[in-house]
Each structure stands twice: as C-alpha cells, then as structure tokens.
N, CA and C atoms as a LAMMPS dump frame, in Angstrom:
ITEM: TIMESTEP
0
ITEM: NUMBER OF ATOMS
480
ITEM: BOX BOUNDS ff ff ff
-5.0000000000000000e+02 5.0000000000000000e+02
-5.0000000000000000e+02 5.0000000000000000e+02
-5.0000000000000000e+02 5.0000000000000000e+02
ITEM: ATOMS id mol type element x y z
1 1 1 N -198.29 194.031 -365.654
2 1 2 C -199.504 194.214 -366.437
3 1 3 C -199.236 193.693 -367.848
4 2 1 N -200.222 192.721 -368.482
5 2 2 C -200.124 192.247 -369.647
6 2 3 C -200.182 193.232 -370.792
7 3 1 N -199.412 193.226 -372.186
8 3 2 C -199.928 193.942 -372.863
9 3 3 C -201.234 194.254 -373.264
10 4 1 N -202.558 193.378 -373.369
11 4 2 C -203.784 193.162 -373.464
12 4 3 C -204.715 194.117 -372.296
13 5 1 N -204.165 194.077 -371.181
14 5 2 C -204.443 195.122 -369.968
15 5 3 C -203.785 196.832 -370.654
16 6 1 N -203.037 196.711 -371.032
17 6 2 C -202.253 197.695 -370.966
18 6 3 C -203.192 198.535 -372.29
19 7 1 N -203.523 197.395 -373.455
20 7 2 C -204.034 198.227 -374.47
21 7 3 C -205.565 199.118 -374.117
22 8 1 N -205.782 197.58 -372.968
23 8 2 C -207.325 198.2 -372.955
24 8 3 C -207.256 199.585 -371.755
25 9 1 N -206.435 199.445 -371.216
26 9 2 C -206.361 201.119 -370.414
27 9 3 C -206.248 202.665 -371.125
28 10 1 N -205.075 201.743 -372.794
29 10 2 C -204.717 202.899 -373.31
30 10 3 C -206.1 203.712 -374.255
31 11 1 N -207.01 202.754 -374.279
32 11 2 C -208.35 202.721 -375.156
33 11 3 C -209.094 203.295 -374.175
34 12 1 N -209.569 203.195 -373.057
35 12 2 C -210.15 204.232 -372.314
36 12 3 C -209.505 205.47 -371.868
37 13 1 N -208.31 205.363 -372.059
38 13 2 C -207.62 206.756 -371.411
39 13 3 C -207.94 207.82 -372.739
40 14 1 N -207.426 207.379 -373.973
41 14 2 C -207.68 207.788 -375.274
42 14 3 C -209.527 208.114 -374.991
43 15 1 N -210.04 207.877 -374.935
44 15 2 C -211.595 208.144 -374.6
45 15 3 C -211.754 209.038 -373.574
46 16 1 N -211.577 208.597 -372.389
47 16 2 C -211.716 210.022 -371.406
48 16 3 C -210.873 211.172 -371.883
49 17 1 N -209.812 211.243 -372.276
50 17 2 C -209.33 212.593 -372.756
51 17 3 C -210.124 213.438 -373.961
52 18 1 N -210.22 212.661 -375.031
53 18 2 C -210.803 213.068 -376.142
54 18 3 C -212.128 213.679 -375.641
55 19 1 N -213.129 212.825 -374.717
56 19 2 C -214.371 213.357 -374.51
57 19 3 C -215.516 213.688 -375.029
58 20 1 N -215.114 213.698 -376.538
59 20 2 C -216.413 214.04 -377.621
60 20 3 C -216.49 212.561 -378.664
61 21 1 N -217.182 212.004 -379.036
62 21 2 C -217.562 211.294 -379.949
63 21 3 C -218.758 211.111 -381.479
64 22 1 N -218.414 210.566 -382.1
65 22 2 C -219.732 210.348 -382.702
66 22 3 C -220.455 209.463 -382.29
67 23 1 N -221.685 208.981 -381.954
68 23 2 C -222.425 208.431 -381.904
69 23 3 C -223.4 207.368 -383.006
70 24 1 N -223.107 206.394 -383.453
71 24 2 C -223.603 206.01 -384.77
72 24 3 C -224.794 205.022 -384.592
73 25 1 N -225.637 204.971 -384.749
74 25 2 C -227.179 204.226 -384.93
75 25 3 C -227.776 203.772 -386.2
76 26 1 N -228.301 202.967 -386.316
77 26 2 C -229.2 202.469 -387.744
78 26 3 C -230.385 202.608 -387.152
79 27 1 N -230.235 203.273 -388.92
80 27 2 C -231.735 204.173 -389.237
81 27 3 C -232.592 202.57 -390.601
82 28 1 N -233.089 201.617 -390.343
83 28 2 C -233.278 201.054 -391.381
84 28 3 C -231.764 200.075 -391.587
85 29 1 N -231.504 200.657 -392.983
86 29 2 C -230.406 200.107 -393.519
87 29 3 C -228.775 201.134 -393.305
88 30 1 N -229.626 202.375 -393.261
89 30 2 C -228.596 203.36 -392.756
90 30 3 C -228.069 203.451 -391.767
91 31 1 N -226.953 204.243 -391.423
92 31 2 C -226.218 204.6 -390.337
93 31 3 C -226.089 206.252 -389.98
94 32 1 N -226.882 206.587 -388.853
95 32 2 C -226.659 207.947 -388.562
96 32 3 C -225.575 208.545 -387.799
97 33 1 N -224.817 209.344 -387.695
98 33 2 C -223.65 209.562 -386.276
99 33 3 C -223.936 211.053 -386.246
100 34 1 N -223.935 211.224 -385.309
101 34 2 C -224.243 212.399 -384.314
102 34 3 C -223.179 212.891 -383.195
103 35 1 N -222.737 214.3 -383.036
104 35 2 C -221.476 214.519 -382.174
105 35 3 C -222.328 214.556 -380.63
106 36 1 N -221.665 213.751 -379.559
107 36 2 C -222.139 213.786 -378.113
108 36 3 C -221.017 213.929 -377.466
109 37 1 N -221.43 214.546 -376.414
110 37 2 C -220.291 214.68 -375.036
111 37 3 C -220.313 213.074 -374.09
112 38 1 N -219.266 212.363 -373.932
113 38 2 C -219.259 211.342 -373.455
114 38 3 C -218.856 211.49 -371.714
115 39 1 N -219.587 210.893 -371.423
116 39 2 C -219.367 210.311 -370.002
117 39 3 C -218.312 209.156 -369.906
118 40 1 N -217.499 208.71 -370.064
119 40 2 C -216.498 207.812 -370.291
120 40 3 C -216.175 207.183 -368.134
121 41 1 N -216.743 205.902 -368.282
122 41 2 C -216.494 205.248 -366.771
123 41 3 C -215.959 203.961 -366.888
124 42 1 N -215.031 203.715 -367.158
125 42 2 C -213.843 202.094 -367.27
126 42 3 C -214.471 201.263 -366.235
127 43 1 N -214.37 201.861 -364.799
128 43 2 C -215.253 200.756 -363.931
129 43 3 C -216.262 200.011 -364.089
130 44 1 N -217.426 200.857 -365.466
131 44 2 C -219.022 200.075 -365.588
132 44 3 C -218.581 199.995 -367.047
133 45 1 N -217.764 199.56 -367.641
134 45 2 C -217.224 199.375 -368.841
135 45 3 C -218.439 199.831 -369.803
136 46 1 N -218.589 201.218 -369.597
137 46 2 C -219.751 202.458 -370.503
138 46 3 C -219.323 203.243 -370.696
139 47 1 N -220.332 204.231 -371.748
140 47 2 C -219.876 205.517 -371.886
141 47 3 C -221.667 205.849 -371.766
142 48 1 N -221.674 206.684 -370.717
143 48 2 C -222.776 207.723 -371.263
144 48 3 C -222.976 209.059 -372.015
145 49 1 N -224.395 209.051 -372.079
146 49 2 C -224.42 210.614 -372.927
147 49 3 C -225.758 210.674 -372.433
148 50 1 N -226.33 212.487 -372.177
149 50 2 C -227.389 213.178 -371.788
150 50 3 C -227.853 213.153 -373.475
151 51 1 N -229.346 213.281 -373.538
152 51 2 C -229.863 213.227 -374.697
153 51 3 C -231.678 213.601 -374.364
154 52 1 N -232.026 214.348 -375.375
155 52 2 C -233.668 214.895 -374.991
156 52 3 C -234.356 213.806 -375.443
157 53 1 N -235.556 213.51 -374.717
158 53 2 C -236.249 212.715 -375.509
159 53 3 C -237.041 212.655 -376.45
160 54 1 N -236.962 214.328 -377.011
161 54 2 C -237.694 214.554 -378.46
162 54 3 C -236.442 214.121 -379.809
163 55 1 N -235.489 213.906 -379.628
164 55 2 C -234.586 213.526 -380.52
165 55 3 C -235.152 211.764 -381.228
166 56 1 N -234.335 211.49 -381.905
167 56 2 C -234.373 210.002 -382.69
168 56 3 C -233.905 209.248 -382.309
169 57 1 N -232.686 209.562 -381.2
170 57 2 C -231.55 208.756 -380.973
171 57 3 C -232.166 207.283 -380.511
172 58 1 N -233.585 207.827 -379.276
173 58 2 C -234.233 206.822 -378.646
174 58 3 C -235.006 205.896 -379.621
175 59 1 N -235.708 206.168 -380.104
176 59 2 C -236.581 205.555 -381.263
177 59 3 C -235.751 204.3 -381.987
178 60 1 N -234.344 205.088 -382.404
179 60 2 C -233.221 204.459 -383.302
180 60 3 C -232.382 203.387 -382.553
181 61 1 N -231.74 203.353 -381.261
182 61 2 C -231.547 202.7 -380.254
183 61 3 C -232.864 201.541 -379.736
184 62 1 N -233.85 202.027 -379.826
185 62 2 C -235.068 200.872 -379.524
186 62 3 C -235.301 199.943 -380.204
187 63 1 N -234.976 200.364 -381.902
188 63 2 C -235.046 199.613 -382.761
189 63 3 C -234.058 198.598 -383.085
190 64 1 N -232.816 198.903 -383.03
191 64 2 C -231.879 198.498 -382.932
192 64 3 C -230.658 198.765 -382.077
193 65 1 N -230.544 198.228 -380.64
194 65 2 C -229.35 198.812 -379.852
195 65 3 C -227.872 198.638 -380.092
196 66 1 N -227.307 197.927 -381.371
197 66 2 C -226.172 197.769 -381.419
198 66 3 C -225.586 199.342 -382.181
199 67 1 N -224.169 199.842 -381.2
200 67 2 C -224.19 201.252 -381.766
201 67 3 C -222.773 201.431 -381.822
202 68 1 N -221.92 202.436 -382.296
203 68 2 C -220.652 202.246 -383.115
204 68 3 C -220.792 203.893 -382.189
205 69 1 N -219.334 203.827 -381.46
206 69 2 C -218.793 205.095 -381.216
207 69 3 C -217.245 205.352 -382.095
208 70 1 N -217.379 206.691 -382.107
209 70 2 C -215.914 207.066 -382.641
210 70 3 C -215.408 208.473 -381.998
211 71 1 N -214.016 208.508 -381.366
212 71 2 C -213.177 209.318 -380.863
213 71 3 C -212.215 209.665 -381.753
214 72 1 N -212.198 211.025 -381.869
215 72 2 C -211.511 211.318 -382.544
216 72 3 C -210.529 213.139 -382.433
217 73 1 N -209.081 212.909 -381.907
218 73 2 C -208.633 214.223 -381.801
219 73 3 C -207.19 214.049 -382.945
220 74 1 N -207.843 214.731 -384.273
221 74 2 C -206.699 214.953 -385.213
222 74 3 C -205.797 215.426 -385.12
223 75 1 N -205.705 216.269 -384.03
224 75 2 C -204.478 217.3 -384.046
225 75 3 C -203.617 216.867 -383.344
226 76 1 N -203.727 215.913 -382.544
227 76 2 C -202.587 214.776 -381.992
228 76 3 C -202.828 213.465 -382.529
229 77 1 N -203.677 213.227 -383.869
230 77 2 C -203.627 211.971 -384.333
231 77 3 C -203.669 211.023 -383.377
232 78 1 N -205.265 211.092 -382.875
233 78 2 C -205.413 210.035 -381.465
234 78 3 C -207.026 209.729 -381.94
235 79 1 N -207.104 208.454 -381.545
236 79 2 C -208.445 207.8 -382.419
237 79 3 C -208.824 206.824 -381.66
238 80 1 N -209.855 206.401 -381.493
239 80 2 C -210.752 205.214 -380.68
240 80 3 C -211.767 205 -381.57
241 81 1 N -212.261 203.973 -382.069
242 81 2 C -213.383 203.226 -382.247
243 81 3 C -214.329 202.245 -381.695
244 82 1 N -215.098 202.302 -381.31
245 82 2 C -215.998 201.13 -380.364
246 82 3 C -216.833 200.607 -380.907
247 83 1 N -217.592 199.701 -380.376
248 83 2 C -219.185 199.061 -380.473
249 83 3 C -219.282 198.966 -379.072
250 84 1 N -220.711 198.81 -379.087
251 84 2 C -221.16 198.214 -378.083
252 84 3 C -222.907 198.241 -377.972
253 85 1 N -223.379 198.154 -376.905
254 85 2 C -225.334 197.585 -376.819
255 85 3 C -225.267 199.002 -375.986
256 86 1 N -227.142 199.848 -376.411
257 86 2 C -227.168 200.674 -375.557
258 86 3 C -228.271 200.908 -375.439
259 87 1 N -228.542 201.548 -374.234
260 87 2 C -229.848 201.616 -373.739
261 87 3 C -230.369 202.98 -373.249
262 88 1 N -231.914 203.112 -373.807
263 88 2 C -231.753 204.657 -373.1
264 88 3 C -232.843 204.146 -371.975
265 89 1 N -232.962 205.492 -370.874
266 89 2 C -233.392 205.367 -369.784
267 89 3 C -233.95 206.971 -369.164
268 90 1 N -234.787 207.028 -368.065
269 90 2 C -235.046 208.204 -367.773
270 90 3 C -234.713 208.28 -366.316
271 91 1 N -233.447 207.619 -366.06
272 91 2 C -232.479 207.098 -364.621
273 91 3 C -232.399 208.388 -364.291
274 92 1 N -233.081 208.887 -363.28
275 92 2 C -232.524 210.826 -362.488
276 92 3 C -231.717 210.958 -361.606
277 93 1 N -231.657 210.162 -361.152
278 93 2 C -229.952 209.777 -360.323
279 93 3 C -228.866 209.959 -361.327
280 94 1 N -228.871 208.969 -362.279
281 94 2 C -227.788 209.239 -363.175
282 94 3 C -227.776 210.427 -364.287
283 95 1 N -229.028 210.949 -364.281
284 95 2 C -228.997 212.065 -365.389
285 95 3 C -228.622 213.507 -364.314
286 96 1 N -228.882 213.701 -362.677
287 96 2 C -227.841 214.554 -361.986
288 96 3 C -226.912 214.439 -361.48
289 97 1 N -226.275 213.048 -362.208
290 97 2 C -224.758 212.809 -361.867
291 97 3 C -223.961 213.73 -362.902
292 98 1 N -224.778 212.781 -364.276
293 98 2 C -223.941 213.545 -365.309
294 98 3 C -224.378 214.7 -365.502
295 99 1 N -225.155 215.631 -365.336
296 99 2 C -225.575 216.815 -365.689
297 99 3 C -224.133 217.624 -365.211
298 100 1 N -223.558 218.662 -366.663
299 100 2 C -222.892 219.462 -366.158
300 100 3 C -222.898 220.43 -366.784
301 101 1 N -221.96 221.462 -367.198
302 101 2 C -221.825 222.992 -367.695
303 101 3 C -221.817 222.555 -368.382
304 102 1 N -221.382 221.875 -369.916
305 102 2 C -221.909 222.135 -371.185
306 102 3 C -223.123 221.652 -371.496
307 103 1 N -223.936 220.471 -370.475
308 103 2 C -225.182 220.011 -370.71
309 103 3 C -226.309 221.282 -370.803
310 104 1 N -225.428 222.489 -369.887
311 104 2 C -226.564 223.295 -369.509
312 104 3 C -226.633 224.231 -371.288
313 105 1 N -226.185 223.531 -372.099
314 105 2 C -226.25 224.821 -373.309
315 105 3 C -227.877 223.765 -373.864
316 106 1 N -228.018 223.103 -373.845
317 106 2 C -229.054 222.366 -374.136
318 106 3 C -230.499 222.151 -373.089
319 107 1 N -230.062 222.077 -371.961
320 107 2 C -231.132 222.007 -370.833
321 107 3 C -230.851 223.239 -369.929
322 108 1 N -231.829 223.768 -369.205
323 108 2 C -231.535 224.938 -367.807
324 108 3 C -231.273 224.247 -366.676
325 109 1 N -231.743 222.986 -366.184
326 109 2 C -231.196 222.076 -365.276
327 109 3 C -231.264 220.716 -364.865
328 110 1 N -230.457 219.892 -364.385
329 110 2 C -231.439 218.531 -364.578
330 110 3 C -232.123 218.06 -364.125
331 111 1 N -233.532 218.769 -364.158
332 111 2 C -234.766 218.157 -363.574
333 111 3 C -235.397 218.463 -364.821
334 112 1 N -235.296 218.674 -365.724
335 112 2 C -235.644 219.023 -367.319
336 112 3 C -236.539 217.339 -367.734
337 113 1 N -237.44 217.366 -367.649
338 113 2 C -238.144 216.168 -367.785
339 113 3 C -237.716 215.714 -368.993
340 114 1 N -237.317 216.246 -370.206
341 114 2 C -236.88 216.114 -371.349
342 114 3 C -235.492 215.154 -371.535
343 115 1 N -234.673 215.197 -370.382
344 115 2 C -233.438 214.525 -370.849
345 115 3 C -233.647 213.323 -370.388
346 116 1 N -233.138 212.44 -371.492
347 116 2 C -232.853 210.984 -370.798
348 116 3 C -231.05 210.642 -370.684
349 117 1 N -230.83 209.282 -370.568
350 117 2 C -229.533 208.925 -370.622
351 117 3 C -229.156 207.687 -371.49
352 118 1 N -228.296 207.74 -372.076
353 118 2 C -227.834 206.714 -372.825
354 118 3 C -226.758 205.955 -372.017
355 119 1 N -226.941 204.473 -371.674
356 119 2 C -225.539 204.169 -371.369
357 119 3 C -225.471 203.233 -372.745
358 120 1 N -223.962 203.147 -372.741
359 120 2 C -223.36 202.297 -373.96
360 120 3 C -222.167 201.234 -373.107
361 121 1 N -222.719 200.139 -373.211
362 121 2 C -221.737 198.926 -372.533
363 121 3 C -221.147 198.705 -373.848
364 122 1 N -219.642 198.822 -373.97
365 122 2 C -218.685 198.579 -374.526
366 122 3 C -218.094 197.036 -374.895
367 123 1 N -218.396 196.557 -375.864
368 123 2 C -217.738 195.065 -376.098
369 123 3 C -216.508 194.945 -376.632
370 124 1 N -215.855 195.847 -378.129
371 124 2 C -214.537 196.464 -377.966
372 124 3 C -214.119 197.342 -378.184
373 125 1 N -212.676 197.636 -378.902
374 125 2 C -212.362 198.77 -378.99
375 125 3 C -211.092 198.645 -379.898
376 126 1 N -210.86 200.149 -380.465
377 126 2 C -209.48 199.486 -381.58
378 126 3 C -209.118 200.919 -381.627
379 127 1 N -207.67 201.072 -381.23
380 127 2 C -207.678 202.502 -380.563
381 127 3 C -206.209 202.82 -381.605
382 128 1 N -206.269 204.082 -382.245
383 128 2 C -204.642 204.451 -382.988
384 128 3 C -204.02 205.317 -382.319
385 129 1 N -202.676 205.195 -381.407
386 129 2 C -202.21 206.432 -381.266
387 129 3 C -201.019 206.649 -381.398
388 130 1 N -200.714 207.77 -382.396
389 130 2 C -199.587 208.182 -383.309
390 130 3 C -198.921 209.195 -382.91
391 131 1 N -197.792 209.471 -383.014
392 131 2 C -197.316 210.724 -382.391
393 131 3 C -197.814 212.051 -383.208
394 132 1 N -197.466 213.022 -382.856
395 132 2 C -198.319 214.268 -383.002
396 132 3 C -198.151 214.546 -384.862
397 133 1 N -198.926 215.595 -385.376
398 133 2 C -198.662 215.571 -387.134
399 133 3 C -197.725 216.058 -387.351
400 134 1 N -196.588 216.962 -387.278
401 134 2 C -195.564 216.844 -387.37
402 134 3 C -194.288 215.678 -387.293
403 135 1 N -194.507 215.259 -386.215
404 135 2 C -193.828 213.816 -386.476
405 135 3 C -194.159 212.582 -387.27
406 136 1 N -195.325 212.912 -387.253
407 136 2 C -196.118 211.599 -388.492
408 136 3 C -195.939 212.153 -389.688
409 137 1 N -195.821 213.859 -390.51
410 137 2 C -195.647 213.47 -391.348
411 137 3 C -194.288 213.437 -391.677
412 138 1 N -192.914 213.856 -390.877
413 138 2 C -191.758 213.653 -391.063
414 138 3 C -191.595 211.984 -391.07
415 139 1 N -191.92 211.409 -390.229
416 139 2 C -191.84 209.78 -390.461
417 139 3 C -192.4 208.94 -392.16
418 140 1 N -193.255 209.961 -392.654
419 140 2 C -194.094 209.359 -393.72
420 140 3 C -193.063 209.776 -394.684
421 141 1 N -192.509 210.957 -394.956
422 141 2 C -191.663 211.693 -395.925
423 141 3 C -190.418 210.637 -395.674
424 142 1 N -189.873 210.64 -394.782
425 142 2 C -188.512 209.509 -394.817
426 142 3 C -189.091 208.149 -395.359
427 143 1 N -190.021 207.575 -394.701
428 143 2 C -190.507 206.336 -394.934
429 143 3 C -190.507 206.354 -396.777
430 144 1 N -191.214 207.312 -397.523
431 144 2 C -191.17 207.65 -398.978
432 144 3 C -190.004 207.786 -399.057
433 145 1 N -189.166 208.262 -398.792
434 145 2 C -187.974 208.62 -399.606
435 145 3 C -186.796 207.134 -399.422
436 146 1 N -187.282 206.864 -398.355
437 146 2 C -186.142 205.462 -397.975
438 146 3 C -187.097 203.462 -398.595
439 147 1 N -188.115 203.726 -398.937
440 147 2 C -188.78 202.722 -399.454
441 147 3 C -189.357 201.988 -398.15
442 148 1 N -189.421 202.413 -396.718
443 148 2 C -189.698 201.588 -395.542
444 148 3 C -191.183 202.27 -394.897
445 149 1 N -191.99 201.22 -394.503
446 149 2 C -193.141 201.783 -394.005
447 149 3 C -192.529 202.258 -392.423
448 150 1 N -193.588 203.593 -392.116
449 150 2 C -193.277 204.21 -391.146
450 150 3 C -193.675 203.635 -389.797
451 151 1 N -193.045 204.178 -388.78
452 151 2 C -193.503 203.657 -387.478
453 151 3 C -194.586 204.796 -386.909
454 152 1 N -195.793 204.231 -386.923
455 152 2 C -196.796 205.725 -386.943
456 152 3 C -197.744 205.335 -385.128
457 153 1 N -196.789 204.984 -384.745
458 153 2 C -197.388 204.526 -383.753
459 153 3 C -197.769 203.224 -383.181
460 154 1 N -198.896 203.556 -381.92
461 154 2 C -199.476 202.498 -381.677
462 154 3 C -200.842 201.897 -381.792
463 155 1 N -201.212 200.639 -382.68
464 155 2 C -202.558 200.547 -382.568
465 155 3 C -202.889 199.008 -382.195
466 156 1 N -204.055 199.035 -381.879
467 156 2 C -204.52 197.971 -381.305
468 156 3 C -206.151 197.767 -380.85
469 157 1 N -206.33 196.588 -380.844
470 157 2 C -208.188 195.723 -381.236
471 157 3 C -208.263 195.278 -380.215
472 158 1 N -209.171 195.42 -379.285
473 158 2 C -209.257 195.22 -377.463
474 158 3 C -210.71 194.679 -377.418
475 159 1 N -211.105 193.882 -376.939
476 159 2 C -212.736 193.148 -376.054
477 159 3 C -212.225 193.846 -374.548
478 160 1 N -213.293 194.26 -374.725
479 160 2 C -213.843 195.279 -372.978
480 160 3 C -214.694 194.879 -372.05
C-alpha cells in the first residue's frame, strides 16, 4: 500500500472514530459551523448527517453547496479537516438507515417528516495525528530546551 493510500485510510479512520464534527456553510460572506453527528462511509467517499428541515443548514447548502467539515478529539490530539459538495435530500431509505439512538434526542422516530439528510462527497482531507498531550507536551518542552522542532506526529493533505 502506497503512502498516499495509507494517508487517505488514516483520514477516514481519524473520522469514523472521532464521529462528531463541525459542519461549516456560508451564510453570504460568512461562515457558520454547527456540531453534527457524522455518518462517516469511505466506500461512497461521504459523510452524512440527519438534519430537520426547519433548520438553515438546507437553505445555506442550496445557496451555496461547497462545505468545510472539521474533526476534532483534543484529548488525543487527533484532527481531520475536509471540504467537500453537499446535498440535502428527503432520501427515507437513507434517513432509516442512519436513524439511530442519539438521533432519537432530536426526532421520536424516523418517519418524522421533518428530517432530511445531508450527504457530503468529500474532495480532500488534511488529517493531524499526534501522540496523546502528555507526550506532545514533553516533546515540545525538550524540543524548547534543546533548540530542535518536535516530532508531533503525523500529518498529511489527501484528495478523496
């Protein structure tokens, strides 16, 4: 397996674990981000998310579908960033695929006429992963004290 294979596995694996993201959209000239539960599927190179259709997300996505995800678990200093095109939909096949126990804190079930689905086709990705904060900041403290930048891991800029 090429390193280039290898990064882009480590960029979805980093994503399915993490599981939560921000969600970022333009509003105008602005940028909104919003926390969602991700559906993360490497095979359809997407991420979905359940979403009501009284929200903005749709409106904001219609207007402009290019949308910026971010993964993020600090406490093991593990990070993903994306783009990609997204689309919402009122797909009910796919909204009782993904329907699950934390969807239900928002909906009672998924026949909730209210939810739609977002998929997000992924174009790339640029993923950091560092060993845990204890070791990053012992690496940073030597790195200061010895004049050498630290080895803080691995990162890397992937097309998906």
């Amino acid at each position: 397996m090429s390193e280039h294979d290898q990064d882009v596995d480590r960029a979805w694996a980093l994503m399915q674990k993490i599981g939560f993201c921000m969600l970022s959209t333009r509003v105008g000239d602005a940028i909104r981000a919003r926390p969602m539960a991700a559906h993360v599927v490497q095979d359809e190179n997407a991420v979905y998310f359940l979403t009501d259709a009284n929200s903005h997300k749709d409106s904001e996505i219609d207007a402009n579908p290019n949308v910026g995800l971010a993964f993020a678990d600090a406490s093991s200093n593990k990070y993903v960033s994306t783009t990609g095109h997204a689309v919402v939909s009122n797909d009910r096949a796919k909204i009782h695929e993904l329907f699950n126990t934390p969807a239900k804190a928002w909906w009672d079930n998924a026949d909730d006429p209210q939810i739609r689905v977002i998929k997000v086709a992924l174009a790339d990705a640029q993923y950091w992963d560092s060993p845990g904060t204890l070791v990053s900041t012992i690496k940073m403290l030597t790195a200061a004290m010895t004049d050498q930048r630290p080895d803080m891991g691995r990162s890397a800029k992937v097309a998906l």
